[in-house]
C-alpha positions as CSV (number, residue, x, y, z in Angstrom):
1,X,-23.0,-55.7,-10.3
2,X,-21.7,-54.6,-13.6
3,X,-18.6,-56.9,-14.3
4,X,-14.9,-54.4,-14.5
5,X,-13.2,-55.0,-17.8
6,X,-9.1,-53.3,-16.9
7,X,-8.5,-50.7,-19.8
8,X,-12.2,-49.4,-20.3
9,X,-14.0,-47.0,-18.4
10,X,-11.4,-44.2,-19.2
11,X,-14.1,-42.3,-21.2
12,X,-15.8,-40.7,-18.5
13,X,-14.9,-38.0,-17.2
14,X,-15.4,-36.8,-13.2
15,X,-15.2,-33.4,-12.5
16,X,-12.6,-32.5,-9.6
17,X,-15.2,-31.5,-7.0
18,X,-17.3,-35.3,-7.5
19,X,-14.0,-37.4,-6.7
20,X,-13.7,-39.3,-3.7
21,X,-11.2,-40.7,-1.8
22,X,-7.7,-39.1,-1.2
23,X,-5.5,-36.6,-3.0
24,X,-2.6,-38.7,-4.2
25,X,-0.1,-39.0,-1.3
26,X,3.6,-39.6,-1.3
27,X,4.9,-41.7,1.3
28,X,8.7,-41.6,2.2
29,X,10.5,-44.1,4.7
30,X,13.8,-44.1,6.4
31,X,13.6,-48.4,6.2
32,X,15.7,-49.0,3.3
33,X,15.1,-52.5,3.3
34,X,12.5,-55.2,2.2
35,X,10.5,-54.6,5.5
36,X,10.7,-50.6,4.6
37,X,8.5,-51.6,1.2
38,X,6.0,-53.7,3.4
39,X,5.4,-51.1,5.8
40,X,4.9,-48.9,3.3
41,X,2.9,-50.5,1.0
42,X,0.4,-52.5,4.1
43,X,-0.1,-48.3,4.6
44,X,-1.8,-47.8,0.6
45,X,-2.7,-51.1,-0.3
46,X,-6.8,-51.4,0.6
47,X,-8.2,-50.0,-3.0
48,X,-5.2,-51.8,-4.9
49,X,-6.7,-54.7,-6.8
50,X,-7.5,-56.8,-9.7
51,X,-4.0,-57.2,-12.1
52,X,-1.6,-55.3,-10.9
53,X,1.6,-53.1,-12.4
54,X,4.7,-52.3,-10.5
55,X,6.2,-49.4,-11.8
56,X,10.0,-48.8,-10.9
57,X,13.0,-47.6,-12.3
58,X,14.8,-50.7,-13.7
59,X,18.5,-49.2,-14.4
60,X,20.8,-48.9,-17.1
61,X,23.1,-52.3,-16.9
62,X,25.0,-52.5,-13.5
63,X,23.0,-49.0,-12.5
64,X,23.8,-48.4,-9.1
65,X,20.6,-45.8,-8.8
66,X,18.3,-48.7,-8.5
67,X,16.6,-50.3,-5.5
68,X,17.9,-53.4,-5.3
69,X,16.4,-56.1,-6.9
70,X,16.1,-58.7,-3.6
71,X,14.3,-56.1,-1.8
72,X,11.4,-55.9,-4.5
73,X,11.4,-59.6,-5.1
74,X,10.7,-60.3,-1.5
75,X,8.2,-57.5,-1.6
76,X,6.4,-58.6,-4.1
77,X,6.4,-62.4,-3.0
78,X,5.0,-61.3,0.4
79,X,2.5,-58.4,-0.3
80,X,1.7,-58.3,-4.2
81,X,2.4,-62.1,-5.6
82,X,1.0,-62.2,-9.2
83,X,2.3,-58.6,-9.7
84,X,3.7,-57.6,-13.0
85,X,6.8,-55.2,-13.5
86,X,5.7,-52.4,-16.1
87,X,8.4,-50.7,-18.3
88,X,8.6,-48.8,-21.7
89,X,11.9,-48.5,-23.8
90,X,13.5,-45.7,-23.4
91,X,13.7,-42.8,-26.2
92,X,17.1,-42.0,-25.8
93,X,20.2,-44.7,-26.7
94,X,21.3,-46.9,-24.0
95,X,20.8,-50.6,-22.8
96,X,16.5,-49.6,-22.8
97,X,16.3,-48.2,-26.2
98,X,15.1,-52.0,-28.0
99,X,13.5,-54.7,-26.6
100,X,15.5,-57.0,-27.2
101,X,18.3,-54.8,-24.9
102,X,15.3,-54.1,-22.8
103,X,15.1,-57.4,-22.2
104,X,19.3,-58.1,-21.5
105,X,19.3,-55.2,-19.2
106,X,16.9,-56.3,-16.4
107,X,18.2,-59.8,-16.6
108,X,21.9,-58.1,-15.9
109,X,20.2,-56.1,-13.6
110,X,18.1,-59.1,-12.0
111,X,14.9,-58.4,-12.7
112,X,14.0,-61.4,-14.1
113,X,12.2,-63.0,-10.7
114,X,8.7,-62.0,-12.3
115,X,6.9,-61.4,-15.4
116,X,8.2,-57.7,-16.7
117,X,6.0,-56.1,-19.2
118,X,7.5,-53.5,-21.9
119,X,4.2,-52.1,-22.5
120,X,5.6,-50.8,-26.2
121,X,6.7,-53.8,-26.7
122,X,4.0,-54.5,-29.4
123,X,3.0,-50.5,-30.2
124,X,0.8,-47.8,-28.2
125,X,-3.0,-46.9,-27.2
126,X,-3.7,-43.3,-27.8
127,X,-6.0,-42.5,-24.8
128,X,-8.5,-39.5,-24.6
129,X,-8.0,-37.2,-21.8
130,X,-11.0,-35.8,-21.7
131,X,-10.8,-31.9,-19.7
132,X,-7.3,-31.7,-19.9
133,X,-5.5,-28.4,-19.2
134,X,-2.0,-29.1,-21.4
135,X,-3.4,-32.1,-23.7
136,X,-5.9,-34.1,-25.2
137,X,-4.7,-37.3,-25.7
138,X,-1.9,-39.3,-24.9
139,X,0.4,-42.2,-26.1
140,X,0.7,-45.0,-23.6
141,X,2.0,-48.6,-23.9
142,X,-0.2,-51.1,-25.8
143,X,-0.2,-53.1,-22.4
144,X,-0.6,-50.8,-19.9
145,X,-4.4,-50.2,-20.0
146,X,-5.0,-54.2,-19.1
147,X,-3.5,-53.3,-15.8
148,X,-6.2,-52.8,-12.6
149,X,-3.9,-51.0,-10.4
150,X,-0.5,-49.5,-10.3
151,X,1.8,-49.2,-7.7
152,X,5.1,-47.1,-7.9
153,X,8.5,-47.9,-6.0
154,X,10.3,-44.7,-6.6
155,X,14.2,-44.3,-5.0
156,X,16.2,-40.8,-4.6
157,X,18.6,-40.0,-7.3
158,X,19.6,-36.9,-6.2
159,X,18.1,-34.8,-8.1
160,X,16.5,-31.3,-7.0
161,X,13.1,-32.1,-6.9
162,X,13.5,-35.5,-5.5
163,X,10.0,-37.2,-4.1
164,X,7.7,-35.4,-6.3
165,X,9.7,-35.0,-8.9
166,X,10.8,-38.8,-8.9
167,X,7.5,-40.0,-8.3
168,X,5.7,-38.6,-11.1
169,X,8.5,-39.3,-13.1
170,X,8.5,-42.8,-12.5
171,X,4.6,-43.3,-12.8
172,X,4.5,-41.1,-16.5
173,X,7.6,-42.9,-17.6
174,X,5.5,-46.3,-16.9
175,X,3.3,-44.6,-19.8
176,X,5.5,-42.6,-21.9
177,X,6.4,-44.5,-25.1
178,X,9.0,-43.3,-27.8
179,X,6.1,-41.7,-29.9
180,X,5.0,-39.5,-27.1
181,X,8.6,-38.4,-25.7
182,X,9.2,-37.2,-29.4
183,X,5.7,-35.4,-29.7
């Protein structure tokens, strides 16, 4: 068996109709509570492996649209230990924007329990999407291509399209870096 190396393999290219496995499904629980996260995730969590990303929205400082930071610490102790927060810093001013603030923000926010990644920390990967119907390319975090698996915790902010809406934002904005927002 041919040894997986994360971050390679992106070059091919398999047409819709030769995928297996499932459409990409949205799951939605009631449990707002650490035990709410492990249901959920015990549900999705046979084909997530190797070095693994958590994607979730992190919050400006004091943020109260977050989920709180307990319930993913004990989350992640019982069902993903090893797990590695992914962020990028944000594009527009605000307590994500450097770093260094980056940085400040989820230790205010207490998300300093693990190892957080700012995948632009250290610049971008431009990766080929090959078939693409709106683009060719795109600008990811240096980081994020080392990552095996990703898993997305994504909360209700209100907003009109909420689940979909809030999940896809959440997973792209574990991608998007300053250089592809201003594209």
């Amino acid at each position: 068996m041919t040894e997986k190396i994360p971050g390679t393999g992106g070059e091919r290219y398999v047409p819709y109709a030769e995928r297996t496995g499932n459409e990409s499904i949205v799951y939605f629980t009631r449990d707002l509570s650490p035990e709410g996260l492990k249901k959920l995730y015990r549900r999705v969590n046979g084909r997530i492996q190797g070095k693994v990303a958590v994607k979730l929205h992190t919050g400006e400082q004091y943020g109260p649209n977050i989920i709180p930071s307990a319930w993913v610490k004990e989350f992640l102790a019982s069902e993903i230990p090893g797990a590695t927060i992914v962020e990028t810093n944000t594009f527009y001013e605000g307590d994500r924007d450097t770093t260094e603030k980056h940085r400040e923000t989820l230790k205010v926010n207490g998300w300093d329990f693990c190892p957080v990644d700012i995948t632009d920390e250290f610049g971008t990967a431009d990766l080929l999407v090959l078939g693409g119907k709106w683009f060719d390319h795109m600008s990811v975090g240096r980081e994020l291509p080392k990552y095996d698996s990703l898993v997305t915790l994504t909360h209700f902010k209100g907003h009109t399209m909420g689940v979909s809406a809030a999940a896809t934002r959440t997973s792209a904005s574990a991608a998007q870096t300053a250089r592809s927002a201003s594209a």
